[in-house]
N, C-alpha and C positions, 0 to 999 in steps of 0.2 A: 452651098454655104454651110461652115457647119454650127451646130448647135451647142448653146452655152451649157455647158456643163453642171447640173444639181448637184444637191446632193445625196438624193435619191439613186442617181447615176451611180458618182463614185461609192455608195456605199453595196451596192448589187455588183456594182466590180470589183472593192473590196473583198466584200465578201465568198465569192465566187473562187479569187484566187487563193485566200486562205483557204480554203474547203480544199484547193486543189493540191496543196502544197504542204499539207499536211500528211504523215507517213503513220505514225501511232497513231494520230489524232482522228485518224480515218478507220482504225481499228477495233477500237475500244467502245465498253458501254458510254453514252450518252442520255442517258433517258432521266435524267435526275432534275432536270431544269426547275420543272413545276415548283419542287418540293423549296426548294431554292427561292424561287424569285418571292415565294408566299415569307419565306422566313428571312431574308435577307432587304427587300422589297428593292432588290436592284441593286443594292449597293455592296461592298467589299466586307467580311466580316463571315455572314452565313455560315451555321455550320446547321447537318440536318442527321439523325440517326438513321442507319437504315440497318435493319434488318436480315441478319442472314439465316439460310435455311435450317431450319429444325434438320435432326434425324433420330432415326429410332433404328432398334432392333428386331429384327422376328422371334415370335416365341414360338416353342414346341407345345402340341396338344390344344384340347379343348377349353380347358382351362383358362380364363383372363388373365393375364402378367399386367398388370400397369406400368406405367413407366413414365419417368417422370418429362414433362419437357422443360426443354434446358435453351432459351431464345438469346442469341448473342446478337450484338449490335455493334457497329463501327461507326465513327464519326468522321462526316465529311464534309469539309470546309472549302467554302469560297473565298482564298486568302492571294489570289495574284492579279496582278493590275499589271498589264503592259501595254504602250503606245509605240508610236512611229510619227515623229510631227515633221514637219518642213514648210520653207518661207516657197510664194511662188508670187508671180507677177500676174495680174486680172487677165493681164492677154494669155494667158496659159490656159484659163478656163474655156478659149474658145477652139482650143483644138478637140479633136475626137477622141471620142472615149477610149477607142482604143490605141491613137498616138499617146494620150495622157496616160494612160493605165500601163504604155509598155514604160514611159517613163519614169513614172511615181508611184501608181499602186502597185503594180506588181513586185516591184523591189520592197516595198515596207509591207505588204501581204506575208510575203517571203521570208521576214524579220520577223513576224508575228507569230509565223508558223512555223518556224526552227528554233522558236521559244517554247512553245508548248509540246514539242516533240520531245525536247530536249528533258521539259520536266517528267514526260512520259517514261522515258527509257533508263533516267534517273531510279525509278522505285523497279530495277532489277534488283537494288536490295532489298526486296521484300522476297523474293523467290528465290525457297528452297532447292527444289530438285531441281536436277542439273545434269546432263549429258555431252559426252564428250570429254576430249583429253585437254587439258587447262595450258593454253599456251602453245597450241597445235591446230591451225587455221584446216576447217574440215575442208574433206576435196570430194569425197565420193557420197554417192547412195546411201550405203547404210550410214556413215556420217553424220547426212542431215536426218536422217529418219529415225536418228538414235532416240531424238526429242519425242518424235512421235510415238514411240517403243514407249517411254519413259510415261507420255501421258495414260497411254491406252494401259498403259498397270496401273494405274490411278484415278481411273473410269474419268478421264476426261470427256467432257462430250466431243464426237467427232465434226461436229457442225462447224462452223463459224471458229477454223482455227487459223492464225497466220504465223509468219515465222521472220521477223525483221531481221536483216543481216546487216553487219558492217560491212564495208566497200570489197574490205577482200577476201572476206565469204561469198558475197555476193559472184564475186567476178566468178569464183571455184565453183557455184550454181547454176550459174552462167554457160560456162565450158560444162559443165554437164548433161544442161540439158541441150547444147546446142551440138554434143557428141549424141543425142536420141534423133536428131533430124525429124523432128515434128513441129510442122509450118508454124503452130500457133503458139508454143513454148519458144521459138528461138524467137519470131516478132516480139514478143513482150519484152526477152530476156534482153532483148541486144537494144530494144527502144526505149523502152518505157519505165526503166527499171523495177519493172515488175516480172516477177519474175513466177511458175508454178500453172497446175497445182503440180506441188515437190512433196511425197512423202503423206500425202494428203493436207498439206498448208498452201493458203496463196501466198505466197513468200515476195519479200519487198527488200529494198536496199534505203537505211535510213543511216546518214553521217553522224547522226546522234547516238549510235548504240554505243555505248562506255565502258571503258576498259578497267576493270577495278584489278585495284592493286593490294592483294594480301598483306596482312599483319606478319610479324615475326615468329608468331606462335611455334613451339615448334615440344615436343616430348611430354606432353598435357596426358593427366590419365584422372581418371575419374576418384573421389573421392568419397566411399562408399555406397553401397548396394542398395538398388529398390529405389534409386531416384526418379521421382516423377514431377510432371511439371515446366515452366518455362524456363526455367533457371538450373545450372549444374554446376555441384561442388566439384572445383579439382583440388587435386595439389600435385606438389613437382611440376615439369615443364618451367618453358624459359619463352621471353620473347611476347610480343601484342596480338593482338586479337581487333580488328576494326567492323564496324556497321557494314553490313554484307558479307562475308568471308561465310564461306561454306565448311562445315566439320562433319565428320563423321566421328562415330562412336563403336568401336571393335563390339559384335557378337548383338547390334540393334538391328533388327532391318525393319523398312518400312512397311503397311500392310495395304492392302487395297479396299479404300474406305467405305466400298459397299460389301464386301463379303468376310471382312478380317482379314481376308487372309495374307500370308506372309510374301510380299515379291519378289524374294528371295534374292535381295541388293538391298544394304546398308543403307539405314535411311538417311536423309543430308540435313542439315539441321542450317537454318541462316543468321547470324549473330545479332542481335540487334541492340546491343550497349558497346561498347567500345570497353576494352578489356588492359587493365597496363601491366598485366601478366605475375607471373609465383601463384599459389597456392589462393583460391577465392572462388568468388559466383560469377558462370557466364551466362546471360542472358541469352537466348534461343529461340526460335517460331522455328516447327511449328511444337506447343508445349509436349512433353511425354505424357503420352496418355496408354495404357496396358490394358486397357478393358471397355466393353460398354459401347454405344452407339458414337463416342468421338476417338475412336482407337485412331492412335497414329505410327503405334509402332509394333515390333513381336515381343516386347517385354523389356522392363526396367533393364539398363545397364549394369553390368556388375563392380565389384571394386576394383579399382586399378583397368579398368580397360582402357585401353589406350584412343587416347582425341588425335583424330589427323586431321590436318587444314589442308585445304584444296589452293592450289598454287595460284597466284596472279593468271587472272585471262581475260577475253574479250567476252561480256557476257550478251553474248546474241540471246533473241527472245520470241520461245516458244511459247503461244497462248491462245486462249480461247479468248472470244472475245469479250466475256464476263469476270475476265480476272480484274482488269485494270476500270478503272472511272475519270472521265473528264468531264467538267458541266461547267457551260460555258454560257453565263448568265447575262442578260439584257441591261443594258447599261443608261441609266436616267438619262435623259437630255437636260440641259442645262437651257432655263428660261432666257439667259441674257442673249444668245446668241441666235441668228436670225438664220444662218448659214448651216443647217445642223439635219441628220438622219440617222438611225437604226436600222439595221438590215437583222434577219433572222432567219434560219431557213434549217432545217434536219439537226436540230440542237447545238446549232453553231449560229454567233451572234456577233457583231460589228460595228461599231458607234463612229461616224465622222461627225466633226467640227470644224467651220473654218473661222476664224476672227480677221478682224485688222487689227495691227498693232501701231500704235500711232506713232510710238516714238522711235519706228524704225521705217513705219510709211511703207510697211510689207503686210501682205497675207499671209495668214498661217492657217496651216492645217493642220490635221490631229487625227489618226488612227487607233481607237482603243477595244482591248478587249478585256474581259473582264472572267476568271476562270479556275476551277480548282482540280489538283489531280488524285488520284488514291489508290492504292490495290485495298482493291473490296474483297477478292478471293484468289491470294497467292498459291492454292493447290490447286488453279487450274493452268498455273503458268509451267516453266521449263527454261531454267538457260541453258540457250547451245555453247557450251566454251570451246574459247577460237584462244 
């Protein structure tokens, strides 16, 4: 006989499948909850400062050099509400958890969780560096491992990297590793859509990586010497400039943020105002900086050097897993409902409801979760461009 279904149940089954069905959301930091539920107390709204790392420089000799610290902070908010509800009949409740879940939860799990992916892989406009030909789906080795090239010059950590692919990168990762004939890379690659370790990434395939589509920009040259900063004067040039679009700046290259020194590749810069193009200021991360413990580049731009925008592509995403933030907060129960559970479980959180409705003489149910996302630190990411 089987047993009538709680809501204890469906919310551990819930929960269970969204964890599982999650592709970003399984990637990324999660540890923020706390700070959250104290300054939000459960509900939509929350924003919380957090803190990014200091750095300094070394000095030469015996001598004391002071130096000053400089603490920046970013703000992160808990601003997305999404559910999944549906009508069912009493006698629904008495099948098995797991006839009911292949049913019901697992499909609005699944809805839940290619929502918050989807926000995930949205903030590839926040990442600057970028590897790869724009508009040229990779097929080989050094291909995928360009990402990794591109971190390891910018002291990525190598720990806890992954590399999300869209389907037909995926597939070209796929046939690559499954031309190495090694048992435990092709089972992943061909089952589970997981795919690695590729390059030193555990590499995944997520339907949500986004294909941005470049501005018109096009013959942009810098407008005077020794610009530093988030912001760059041009004039001349023709054509837009949109939030995310990658530029480079003739005769800058980037540095590697613990030693100075120059990586001897142009550094990428990512738009972050929308641009309607002639002669003005474009907004930019990450800012010019020529000196000092937050150096980002080998020195100021000159006059007239020439801005090139990087073509429309697939921005696949290489990242540590401290680039990115999802915090996915506990969501109140509501006193009138008698029918009701929270599930929580590795910083992922789940809220069912069921009511009667009387003027329709149906059950309803209610999957909600409650969630915010953010690049805390876009210099530990990497688009792979497909």
């Amino acid at each position: 006989m089987n047993t009538i279904i709680t809501p204890n149940l469906i919310a551990k089954e819930a929960l269970m499948q969204l964890k599982n069905n999650m592709v970003m959301g399984g990637r990324v930091h999660k540890e923020y909850k706390n700070e959250f539920v104290s300054a939000a107390g459960g509900k939509s709204g929350g924003t919380v400062s957090i803190r990014k790392p200091v750095k300094f420089e070394a000095s030469d000799g015996a001598t004391r050099i002071p130096q000053d610290v400089s603490e920046s902070t970013i703000d992160f908010s808990i601003n997305k509400r999404k559910h999944v509800s549906w009508k069912f009949s009493t006698q629904d409740l008495t099948l098995s958890i797991e006839e009911y879940s292949k049913r019901y939860i697992t499909p609005a799990a699944i809805a839940l969780a290619n929502i918050v992916d989807s926000d995930l892989c949205n903030l590839y406009k926040d990442i600057f560096m970028a590897s790869g030909a724009a508009g040229t789906t990779p097929t080989t080795f050094t291909g995928f491992g360009g990402a990794a090239k591109t971190l390891n010059k910018h002291s990525v950590p190598v720990e806890d990297r992954s590399l999300v692919l869209d389907p037909e990168s995926q597939l070209n990762a796929a046939a690559l590793l499954v031309g190495l004939y090694n048992p435990s890379m092709v089972e992943g690659s061909v089952r589970n859509l997981k795919i690695g370790p590729l390059a030193g990434f555990d590499v995944f395939m997520d339907q949500n990586i986004k294909a941005h589509t470049a501005g018109t920009g096009a013959n942009y040259a810098v407008d005077g010497a020794s610009q530093t900063g988030s912001s760059i004067l041009v004039k001349t040039g023709t054509g837009t400039l949109v939030v995310g679009d990658i530029i480079t700046i003739a005769g800058v290259n980037g540095v590697n943020p613990v030693s100075r020194a120059s990586t001897g590749e142009l550094q990428k810069f990512t738009v972050t105002g929308a641009y309607a193009g002639g002669a003005g200021t474009i907004s930019v991360y990450p800012p010019i900086i020529t000196s000092g413990a937050y150096q980002t580049v080998s020195g100021s731009p000159a006059d007239s050097a020439a801005i090139v925008l990087v073509a429309s592509h697939t921005a696949n995403m290489a990242f540590h897993k401290n680039a990115f933030g999802l915090v996915m907060c506990p969501i109140e129960l509501p006193d009138g409902a008698a029918f009701k559970h929270r599930e929580t479980h590795d910083d992922i959180s789940i809220r069912v409801v069921k009511d009667y409705d009387i003027d329709s003489d149906e059950d309803i149910i209610r999957l909600d979760i409650l969630y915010g996302v953010k690049t805390i630190y876009p210099e530990l990411a990497c688009r792979l461009l497909g």
